[in-house]
C-alpha positions in Angstrom: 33.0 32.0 -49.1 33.8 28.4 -48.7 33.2 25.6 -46.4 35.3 22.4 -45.8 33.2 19.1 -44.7 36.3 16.9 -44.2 36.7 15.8 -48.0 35.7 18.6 -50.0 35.7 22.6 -50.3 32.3 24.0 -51.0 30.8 27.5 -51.7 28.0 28.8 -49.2 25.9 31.4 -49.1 27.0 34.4 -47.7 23.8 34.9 -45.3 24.7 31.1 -44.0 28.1 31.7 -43.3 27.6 35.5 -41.3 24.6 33.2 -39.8 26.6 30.1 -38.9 26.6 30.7 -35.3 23.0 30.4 -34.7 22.5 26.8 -37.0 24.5 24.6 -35.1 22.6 21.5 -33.7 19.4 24.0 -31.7 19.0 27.3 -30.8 18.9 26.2 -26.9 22.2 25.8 -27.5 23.3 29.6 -28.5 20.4 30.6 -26.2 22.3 29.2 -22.9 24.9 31.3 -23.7 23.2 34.3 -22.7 21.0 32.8 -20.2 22.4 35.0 -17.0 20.6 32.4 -14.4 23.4 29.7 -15.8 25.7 28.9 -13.2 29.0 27.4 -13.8 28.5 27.7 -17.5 26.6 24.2 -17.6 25.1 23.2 -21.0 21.7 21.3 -21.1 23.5 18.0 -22.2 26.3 18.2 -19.1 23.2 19.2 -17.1 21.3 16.0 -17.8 24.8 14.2 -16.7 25.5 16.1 -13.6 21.7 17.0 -11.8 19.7 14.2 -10.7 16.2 15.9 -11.0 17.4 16.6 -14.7 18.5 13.5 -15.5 15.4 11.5 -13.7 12.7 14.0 -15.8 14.2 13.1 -19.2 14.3 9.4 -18.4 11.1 9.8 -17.1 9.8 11.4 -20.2 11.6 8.9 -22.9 10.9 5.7 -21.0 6.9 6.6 -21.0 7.2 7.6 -24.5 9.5 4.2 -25.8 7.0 2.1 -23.5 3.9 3.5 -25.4 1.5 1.0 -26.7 1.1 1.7 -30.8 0.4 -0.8 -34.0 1.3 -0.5 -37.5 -2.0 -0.2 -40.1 -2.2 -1.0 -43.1 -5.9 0.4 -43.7 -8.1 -1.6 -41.2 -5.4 -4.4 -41.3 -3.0 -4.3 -38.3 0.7 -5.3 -39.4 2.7 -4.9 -36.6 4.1 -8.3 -36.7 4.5 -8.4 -40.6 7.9 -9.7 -41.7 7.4 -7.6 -44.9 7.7 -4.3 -42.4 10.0 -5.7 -40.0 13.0 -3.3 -41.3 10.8 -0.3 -40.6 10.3 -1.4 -36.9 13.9 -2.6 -36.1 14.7 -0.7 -32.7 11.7 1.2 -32.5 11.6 0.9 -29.0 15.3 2.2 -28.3 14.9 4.6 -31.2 11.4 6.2 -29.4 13.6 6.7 -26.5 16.6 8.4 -28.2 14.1 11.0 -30.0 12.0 11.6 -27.0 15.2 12.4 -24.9 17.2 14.5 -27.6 14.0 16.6 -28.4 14.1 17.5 -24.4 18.2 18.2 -24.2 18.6 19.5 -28.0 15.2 20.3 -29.4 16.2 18.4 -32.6 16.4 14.6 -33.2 17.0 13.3 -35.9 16.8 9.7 -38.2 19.0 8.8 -41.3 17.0 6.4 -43.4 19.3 3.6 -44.9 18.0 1.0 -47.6 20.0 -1.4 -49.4 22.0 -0.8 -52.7 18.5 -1.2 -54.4 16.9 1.3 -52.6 14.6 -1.3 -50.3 14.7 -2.3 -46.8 14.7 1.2 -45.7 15.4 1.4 -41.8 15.7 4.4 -40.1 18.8 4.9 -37.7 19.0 7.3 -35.4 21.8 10.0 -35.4 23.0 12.3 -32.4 21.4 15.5 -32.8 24.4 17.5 -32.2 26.3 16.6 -34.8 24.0 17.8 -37.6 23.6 21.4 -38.7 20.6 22.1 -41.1 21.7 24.0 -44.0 19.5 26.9 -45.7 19.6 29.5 -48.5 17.4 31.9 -49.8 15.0 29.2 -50.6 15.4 28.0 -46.9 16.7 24.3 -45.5 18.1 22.8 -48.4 20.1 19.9 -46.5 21.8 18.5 -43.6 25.1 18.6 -42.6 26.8 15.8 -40.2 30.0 16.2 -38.8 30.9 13.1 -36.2 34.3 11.8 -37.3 33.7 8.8 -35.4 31.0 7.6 -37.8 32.3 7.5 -41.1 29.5 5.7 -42.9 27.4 8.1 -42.8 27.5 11.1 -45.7 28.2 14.8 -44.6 25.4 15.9 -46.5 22.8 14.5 -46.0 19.7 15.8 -48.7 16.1 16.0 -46.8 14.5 13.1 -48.3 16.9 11.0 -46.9 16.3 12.3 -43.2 13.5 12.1 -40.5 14.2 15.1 -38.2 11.9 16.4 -35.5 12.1 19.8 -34.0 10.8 22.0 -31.3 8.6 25.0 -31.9 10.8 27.8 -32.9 8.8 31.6 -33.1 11.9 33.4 -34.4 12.9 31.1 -37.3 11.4 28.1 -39.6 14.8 27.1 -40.5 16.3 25.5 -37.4 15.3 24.0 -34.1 13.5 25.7 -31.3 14.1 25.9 -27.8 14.1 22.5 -25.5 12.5 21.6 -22.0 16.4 21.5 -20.3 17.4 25.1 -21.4 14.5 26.3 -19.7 15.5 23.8 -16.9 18.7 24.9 -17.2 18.8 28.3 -14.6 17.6 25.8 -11.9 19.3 22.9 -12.5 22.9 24.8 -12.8 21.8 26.0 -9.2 21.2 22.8 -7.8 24.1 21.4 -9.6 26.1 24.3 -7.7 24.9 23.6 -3.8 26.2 20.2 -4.5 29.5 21.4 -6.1 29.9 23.7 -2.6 29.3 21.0 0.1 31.6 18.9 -2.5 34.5 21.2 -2.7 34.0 22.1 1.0 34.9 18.8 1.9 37.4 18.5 -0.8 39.4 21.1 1.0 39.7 19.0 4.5 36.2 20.5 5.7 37.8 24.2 6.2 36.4 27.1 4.8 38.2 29.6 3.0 40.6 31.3 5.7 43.0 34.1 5.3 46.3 33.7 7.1 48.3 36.7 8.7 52.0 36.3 8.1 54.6 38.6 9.5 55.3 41.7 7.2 58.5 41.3 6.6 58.2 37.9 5.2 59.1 37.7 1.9 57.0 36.8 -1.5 58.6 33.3 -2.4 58.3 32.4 1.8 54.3 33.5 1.4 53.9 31.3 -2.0 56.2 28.4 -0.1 53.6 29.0 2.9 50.0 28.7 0.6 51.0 25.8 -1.6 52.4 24.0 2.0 49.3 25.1 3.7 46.9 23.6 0.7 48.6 20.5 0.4 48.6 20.0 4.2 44.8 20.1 4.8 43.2 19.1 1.2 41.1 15.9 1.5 38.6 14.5 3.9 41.5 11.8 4.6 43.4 15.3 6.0 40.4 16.7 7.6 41.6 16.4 11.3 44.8 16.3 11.0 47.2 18.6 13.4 49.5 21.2 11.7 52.3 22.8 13.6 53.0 26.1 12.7 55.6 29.2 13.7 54.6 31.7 15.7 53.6 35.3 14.2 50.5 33.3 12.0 47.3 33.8 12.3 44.3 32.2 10.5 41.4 34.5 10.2 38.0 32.5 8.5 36.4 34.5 5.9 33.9 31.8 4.5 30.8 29.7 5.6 31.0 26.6 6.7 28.9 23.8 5.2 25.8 23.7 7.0 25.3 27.6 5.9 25.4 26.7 2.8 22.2 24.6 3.8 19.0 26.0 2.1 16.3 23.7 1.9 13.8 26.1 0.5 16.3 27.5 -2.3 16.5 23.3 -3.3 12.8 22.5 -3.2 12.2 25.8 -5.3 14.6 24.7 -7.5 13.4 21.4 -8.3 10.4 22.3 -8.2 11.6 24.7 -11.4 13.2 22.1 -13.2 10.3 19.4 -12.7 7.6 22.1 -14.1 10.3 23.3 -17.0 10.0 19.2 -18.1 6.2 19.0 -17.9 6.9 16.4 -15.1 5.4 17.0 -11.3 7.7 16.7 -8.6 5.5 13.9 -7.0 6.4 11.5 -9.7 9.9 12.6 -10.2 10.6 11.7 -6.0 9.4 8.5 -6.4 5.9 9.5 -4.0 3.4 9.1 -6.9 2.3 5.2 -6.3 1.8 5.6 -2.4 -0.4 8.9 -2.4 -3.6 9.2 -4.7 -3.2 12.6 -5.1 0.2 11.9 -6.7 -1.1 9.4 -8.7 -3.9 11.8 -10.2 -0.6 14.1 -10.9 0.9 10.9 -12.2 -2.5 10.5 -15.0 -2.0 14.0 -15.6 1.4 14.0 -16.7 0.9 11.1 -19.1 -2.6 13.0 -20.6 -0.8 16.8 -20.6 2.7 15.5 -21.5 3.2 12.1 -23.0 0.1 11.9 -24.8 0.4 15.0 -27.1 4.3 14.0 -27.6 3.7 10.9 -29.0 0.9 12.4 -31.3 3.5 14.5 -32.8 6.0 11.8 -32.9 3.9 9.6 -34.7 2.4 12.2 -37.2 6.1 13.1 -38.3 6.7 9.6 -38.8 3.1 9.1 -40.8 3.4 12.2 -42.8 7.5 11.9 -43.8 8.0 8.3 -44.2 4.9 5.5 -43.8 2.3 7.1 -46.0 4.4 6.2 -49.5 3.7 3.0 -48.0 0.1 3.2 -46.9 0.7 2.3 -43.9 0.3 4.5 -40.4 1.4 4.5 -36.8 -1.5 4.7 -34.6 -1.4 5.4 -30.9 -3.4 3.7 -27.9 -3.0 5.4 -25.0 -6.3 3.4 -23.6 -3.8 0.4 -23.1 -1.6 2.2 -20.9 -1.6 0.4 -17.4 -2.3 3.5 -15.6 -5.2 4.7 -18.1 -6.8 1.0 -17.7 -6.6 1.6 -13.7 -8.4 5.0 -14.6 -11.1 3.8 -17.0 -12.0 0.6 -14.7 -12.2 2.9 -11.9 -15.0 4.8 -14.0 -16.6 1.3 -15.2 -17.3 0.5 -11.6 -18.6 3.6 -10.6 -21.0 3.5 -14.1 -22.0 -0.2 -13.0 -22.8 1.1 -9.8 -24.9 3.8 -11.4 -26.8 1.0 -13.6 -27.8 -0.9 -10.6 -24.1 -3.5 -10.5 -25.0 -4.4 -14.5 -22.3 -5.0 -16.4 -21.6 -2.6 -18.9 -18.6 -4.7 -20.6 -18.4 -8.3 -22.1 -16.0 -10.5 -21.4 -14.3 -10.0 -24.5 -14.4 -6.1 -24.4 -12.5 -7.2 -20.7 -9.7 -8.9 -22.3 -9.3 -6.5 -25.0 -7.9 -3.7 -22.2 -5.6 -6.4 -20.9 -4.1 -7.3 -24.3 -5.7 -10.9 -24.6 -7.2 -12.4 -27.2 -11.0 -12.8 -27.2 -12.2 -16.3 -25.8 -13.1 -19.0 -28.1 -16.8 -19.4 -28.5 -17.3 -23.5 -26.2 -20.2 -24.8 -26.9 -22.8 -24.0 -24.2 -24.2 -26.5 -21.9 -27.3 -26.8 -20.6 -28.5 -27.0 -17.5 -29.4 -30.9 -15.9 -33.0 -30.9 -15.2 -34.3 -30.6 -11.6 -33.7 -33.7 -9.9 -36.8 -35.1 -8.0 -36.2 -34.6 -4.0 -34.4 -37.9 -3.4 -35.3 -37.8 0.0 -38.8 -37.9 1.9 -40.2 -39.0 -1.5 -40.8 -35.7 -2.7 -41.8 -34.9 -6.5 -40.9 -33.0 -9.2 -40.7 -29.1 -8.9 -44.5 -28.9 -11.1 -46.3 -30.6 -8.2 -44.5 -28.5 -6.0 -47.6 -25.7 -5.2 -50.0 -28.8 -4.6 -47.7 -30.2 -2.2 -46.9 -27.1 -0.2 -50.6 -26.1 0.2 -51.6 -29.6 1.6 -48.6 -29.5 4.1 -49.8 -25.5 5.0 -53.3 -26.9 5.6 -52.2 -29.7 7.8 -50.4 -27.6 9.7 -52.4 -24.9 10.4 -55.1 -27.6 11.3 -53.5 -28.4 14.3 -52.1 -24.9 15.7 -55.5 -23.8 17.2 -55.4 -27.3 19.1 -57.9 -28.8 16.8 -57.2 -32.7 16.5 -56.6 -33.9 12.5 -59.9 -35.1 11.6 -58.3 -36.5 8.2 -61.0 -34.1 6.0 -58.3 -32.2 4.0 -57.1 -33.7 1.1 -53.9 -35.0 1.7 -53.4 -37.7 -1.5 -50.9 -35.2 -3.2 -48.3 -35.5 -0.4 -45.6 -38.7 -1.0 -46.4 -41.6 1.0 -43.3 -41.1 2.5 -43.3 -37.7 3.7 -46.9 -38.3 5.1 -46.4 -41.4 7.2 -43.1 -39.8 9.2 -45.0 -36.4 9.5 -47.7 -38.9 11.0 -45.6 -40.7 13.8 -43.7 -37.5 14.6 -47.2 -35.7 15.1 -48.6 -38.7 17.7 -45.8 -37.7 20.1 -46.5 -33.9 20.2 -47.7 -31.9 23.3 -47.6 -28.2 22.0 -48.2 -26.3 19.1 -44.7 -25.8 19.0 -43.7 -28.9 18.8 -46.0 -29.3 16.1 -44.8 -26.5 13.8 -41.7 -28.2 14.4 -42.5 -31.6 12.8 -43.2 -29.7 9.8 -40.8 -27.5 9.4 -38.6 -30.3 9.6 -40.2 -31.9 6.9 -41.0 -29.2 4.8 -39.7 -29.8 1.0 -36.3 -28.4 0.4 -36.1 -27.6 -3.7 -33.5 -25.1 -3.1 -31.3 -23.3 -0.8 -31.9 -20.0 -1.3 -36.1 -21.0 -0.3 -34.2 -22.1 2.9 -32.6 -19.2 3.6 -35.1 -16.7 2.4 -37.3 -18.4 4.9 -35.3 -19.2 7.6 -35.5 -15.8 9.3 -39.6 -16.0 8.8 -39.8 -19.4 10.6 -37.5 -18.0 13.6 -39.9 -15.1 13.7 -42.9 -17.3 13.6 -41.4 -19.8 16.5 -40.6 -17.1 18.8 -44.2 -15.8 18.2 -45.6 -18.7 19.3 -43.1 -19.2 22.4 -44.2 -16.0 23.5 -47.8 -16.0 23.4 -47.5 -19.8 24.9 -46.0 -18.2 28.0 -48.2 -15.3 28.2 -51.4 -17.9 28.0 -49.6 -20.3 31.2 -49.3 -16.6 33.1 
């Protein structure tokens, strides 16, 4: 048996050939086929481009999967940036998306790898998985074959070592790809696809359901054709929707059909995308847009990326290590813990392990910027601290003659709250000239042992203000002490 791949005739192996049907481009796509939930007959790739949900949960899925934060080792040495690999990168964003989508519509993607007429500069390109068929024999896949007209620069056969290709499990066969997230999808989104294609049609037709019209008996076949095409024409249309029809007598229009808002089934559409969303690995939450107002649908949201995206990339990434970057020494490496969401997650968990530790930090500053992709700060040369200042005001001294100071001033004061007069016997030589002649006309004009606490307190050294306010409370206790047992002593 023979085979033609647009330039040549070549002999295949008879178990290929009788096989053909089942190696096209995946087995989701034979699989449909018999899938009795399909309505319309809708494949996984018309699917994607006629249901919403469909087409939202595979964008979802290949925009978190292009978006993902990764670097390029060489050992210990990152070399993302490198010029020398620059050819190895080129698109790697747009080609992360195109493999990450055509794994969840085909279950096969797939990447020629071009180099120049010496052999270098090899950059991968991706190719649309349905237009290669992997070819086997008795040993098993032996090459690829492509067969897109439109691209003429790329070979029909293509031999593996020239390939990257990617494939979904498959428990009936190692030779081809298995089944994708959409076929499974598929049974649900064909439904939703076909309340939409009823309401569509219904209004297509002028908003009437399907009627039956009585016509005389003895009309004759060509009148009754004349009658159903004038009939259609008159009401198709929402512009003829309410227009008026004169008819002959002797017809009557009997309606068989439901009208639109039977149709209606809210349950049967919720069910249905719930079905697709958990066929994708996506929750519904996310897919409906509610996952950044409710918390619960975030948590969903950090699920999906951990149980989905996560894992995906992991075997993106090893297929890319493993086929192509290790003759190089070089490896993709993944970091999920610079995904914005997983940084909201783990400084969520740093506060509530700082709170734990007493409100210590458990970071540095540089460990900080690190999560939010900055480079660490520059060491600046530290600066120390300007000695304490003596108290410019009131003549006070210098923080080490501080106790003396403050135990002369206690002394003084408490001298004169039992209303004993100052007989100048305390030792009062420590405390600045200053301070102790204004303490001394402020005390001749004083009355009360209020008055006299007050003197002091308004001269009491101020070194700083957090001794203010951690005493501030205890003076206003002490003053209202002494109000009070000055108006119990008048009673």
């Amino acid at each position: 048996m023979f085979t033609y791949d647009g330039r040549n005739f070549k002999a295949v192996d008879f178990g290929a050939a009788v096989n053909d049907s089942w190696y096209t481009s995946s087995l989701s796509e034979a699989l449909w086929l018999r899938n009795q939930s399909v309505v319309s007959g809708l494949t996984p790739v018309n699917a994607y481009a006629l249901v919403p949900w469909l087409f939202r949960a595979v964008c979802w899925r290949a925009n978190q999967v292009s978006r993902f934060p990764f670097s390029l080792m060489s050992g210990e040495d990152d070399v993302t940036d490198q010029p020398a690999y620059e050819s190895l990168l080129k698109s790697f964003r747009k080609r992360l998306w195109m493999l990450e989508a055509q794994l969840c519509l085909t279950g096969a993607a797939y990447e020629l790898l071009e180099a120049n007429a010496r052999g270098r500069n090899i950059t991968p390109r991706t190719l649309l998985s349905l237009f290669v068929t992997p070819r086997y024999d008795s040993r098993g896949l032996t090459f690829f074959q492509f067969s897109n007209v439109n691209q003429s620069d790329i070979p029909a056969n293509i031999p593996l070592d020239k390939m990257l290709w990617w494939w979904r499990p498959n428990f009936v066969s190692e030779v081809m790809p298995g089944p994708c997230e959409a076929q499974a999808a598929l049974g649900a989104a064909s439904m939703l696809y076909a309340l939409d294609s009823f309401s569509a049609a219904f209004f297509n037709r002028g908003g009437v359901p399907v009627t039956i019209a009585e016509v005389p008996p003895n009309m004759d076949p060509a009148a009754k054709e004349e009658f159903q095409n004038w009939i259609n024409r008159a009401v198709m249309g929402v512009r003829n929707a309410f227009k008026i029809l004169a008819v002959r007598g002797g017809i009557k229009a009997t309606v068989i059909g439901s009208k639109v808002r039977d149709s209606e089934a809210p349950e049967l559409t919720a069910l249905q995308r719930d079905n697709v969303a958990v066929a994708m690995g996506v929750p519904p939450s996310v897919l409906d847009g509610r996952s950044s107002d409710d918390s619960n649908s975030r948590s969903e949201k950090v699920a999906a990326i951990t149980d989905t995206i996560i894992p995906e990339i992991g075997i993106i990434f090893e297929r890319y290590n493993d086929q192509l970057l290790s003759q190089f020494e070089l490896e993709l490496v993944a970091h999920p813990e610079k995904l914005d969401i997983m940084q909201t997650v783990q400084l969520e968990q740093a506060q509530t392990l700082k709170d734990l530790t007493g409100g210590k930090p458990i970071m540095t500053t540089d460990e900080a910027r690190s999560w939010l992709n900055m480079e660490p700060m520059e060491e600046q040369e530290k600066i120390e601290p300007p000695p304490a200042a003596p108290f410019p005001i009131q003549g006070q001294p210098v923080p080490s003659e501080k106790a003396e100071i403050t135990k002369a001033l206690t002394a003084w004061r408490d001298s004169g709250l039992g209303n004993k007069p100052f007989i100048g016997k305390l030792d009062v030589s420590v405390i600045p000239p200053e301070l102790r002649s204004a303490i001394d006309i402020e005390l001749a004009q004083v009355k009360t042992r209020r008055q006299w606490r007050a003197v002091f307190d308004r001269h009491w050294p101020r070194a700083q203000k957090e001794s203010i306010d951690e005493l501030a409370e205890l003076r206003a206790a002490r003053l209202t002490l002494d109000r009070f047992n000055e108006l119990a002593g008048e009673k």
